[in-house]
C-alpha positions in Angstrom: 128.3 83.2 48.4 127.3 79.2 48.7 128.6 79.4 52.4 126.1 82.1 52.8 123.2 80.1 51.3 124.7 77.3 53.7 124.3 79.0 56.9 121.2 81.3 56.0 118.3 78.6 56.5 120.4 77.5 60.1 120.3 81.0 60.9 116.5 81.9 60.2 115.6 78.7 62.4 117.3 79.8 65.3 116.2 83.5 65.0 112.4 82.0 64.3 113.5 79.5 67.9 113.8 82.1 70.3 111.5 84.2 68.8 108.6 81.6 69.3 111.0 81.1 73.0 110.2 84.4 74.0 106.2 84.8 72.7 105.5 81.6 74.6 107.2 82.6 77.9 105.3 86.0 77.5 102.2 84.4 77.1 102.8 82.1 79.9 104.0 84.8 82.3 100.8 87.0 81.3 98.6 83.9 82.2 100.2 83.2 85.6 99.9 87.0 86.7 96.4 87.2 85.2 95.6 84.4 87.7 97.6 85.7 90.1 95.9 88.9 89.9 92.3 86.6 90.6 93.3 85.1 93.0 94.3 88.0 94.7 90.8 89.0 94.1 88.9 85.8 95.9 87.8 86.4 99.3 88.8 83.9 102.4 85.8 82.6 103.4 88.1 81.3 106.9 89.3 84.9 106.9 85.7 86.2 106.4 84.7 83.8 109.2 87.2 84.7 111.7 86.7 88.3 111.6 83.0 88.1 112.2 83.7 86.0 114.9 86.2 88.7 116.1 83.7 91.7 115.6 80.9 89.7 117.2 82.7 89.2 120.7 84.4 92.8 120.2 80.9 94.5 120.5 79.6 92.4 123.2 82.6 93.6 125.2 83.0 97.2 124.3 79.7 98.4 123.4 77.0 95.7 125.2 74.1 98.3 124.8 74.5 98.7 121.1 71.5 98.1 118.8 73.7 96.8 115.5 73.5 94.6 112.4 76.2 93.1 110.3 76.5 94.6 106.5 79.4 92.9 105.1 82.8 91.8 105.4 85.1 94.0 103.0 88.3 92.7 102.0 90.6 95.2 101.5 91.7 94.5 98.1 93.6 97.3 96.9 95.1 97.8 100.2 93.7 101.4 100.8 93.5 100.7 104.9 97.1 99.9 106.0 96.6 98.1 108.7 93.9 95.1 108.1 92.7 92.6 105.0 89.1 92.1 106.3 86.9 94.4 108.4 83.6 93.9 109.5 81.1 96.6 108.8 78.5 96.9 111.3 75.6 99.7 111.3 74.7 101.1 114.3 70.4 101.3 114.0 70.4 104.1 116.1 72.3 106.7 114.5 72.4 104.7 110.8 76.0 105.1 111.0 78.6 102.2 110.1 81.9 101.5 111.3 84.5 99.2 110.6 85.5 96.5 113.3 89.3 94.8 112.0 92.0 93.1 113.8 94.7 95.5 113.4 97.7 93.5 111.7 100.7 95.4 113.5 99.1 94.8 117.2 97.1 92.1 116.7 94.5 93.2 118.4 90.5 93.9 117.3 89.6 98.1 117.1 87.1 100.2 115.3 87.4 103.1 113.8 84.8 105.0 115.5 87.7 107.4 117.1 88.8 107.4 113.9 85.7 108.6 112.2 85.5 111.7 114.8 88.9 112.7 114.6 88.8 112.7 111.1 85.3 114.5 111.4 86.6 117.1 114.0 89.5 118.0 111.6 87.6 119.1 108.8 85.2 121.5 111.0 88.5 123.3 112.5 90.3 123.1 109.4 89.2 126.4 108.2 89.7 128.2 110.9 93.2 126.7 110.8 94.0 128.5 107.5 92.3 131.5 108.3 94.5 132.0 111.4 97.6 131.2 109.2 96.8 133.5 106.5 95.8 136.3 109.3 99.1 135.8 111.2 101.7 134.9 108.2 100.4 136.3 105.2 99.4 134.1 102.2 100.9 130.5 101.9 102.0 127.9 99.3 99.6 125.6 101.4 98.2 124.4 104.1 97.2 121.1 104.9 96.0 119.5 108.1 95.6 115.3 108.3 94.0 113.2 110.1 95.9 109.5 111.5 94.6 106.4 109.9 95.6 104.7 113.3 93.4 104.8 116.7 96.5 106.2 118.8 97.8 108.3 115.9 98.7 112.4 115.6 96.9 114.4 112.9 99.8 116.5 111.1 99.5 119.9 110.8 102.3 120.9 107.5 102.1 124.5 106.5 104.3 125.4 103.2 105.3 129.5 103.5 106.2 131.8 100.9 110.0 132.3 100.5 109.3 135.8 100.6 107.4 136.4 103.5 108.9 137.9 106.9 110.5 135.2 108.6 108.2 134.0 111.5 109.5 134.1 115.3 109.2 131.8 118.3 106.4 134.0 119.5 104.4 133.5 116.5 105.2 129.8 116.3 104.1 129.2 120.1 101.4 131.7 119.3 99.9 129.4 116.9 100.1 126.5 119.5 98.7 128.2 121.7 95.5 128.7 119.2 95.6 125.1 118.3 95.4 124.2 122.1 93.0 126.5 123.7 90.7 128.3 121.2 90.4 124.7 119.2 90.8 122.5 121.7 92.8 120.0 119.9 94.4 117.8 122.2 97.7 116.3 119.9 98.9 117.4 116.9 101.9 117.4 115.1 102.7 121.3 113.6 105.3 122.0 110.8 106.0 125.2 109.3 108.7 125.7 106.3 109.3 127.9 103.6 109.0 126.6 100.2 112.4 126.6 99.4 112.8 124.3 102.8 116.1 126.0 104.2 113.9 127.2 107.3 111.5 124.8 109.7 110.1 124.9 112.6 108.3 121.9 114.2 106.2 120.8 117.7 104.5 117.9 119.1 102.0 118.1 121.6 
């Protein structure tokens, strides 16, 4: 019982030790990610700089004619644009319209998204004729969905989800509904896939 009493004050230090050890290493660790996470948030003014520089040069080359003011530089914080950090938006006076002029970090070299814009634009207007086609042709669906690309070169994706139940679609139908996309729509690429929800069956074209 004495060697008990002995040891128990030793043992209540070192417990209390790396207790206090492991608040104050919290603590600290909370305070480097909190600044971290701020500066994370502070804009480059070099970056800021350098892509007005860019976007000013880039519109004197590719659109010389172009009545246009600067807005702001927007720094892509939360990384919802995959392929730049800082992108100049510029308004087009004539039609009120902005854009975005960045330098794209996999080619390193400056774009817009003005192609982007009227992809994404024409999409949306064919999209429901898209489904209605679908719906006409293979009965109801688990769903359709039809994407635009985030990149200037980039496919929009076509991804139709079928009913496990329905009759099982042909080559004829498939190139049918190509053939729709192509000529009635007049959408130039695209990237079409049709499976059944349980995803035993696919079919899928690029054109």
């Amino acid at each position: 019982m004495d060697q008990r009493k002995k040891y128990w004050p030793k043992l209540v230090v070192i417990v209390t030790g790396i207790f206090l050890f492991l608040v104050v290493g919290l603590v600290v660790g909370a305070f480097w990610l909190l600044g971290e996470f701020r500066e994370s948030l502070v804009t480059d003014k070099k970056e800021e700089e350098k892509i007005t520089a860019q976007a000013k040069q880039y519109l004197q080359t590719e659109y010389p004619n172009m009545d246009y003011e600067f807005s702001y530089v927007l720094y892509d914080v939360g990384e919802q644009h995959g392929n730049f950090d800082y992108a100049a938006i510029i308004i087009n006076k004539e039609t009120q319209k902005s854009f975005m002029v960045y330098e794209n970090r996999f080619t390193k070299k400056v774009e817009d998204d003005i192609s982007i814009q009227e992809a994404t634009k024409f999409i949306e207007q064919v999209t429901p004729k898209v489904k209605s086609y679908i719906n006409e042709k293979f009965g109801e669906t688990q769903g359709i969905a039809f994407t635009p690309s985030d990149d200037i070169e980039g496919i929009p994706a076509l991804n139709v989800n079928l009913n496990n139940k329905k009759e099982e679609i042909n080559e004829e139908m498939f190139l049918s509904l190509i053939d729709y996309l192509q000529h009635e729509l007049n959408i130039e690429h695209a990237t079409v896939n049709i499976m059944y929800h349980n995803q035993v069956e696919s079919w899928s074209e690029e054109f």
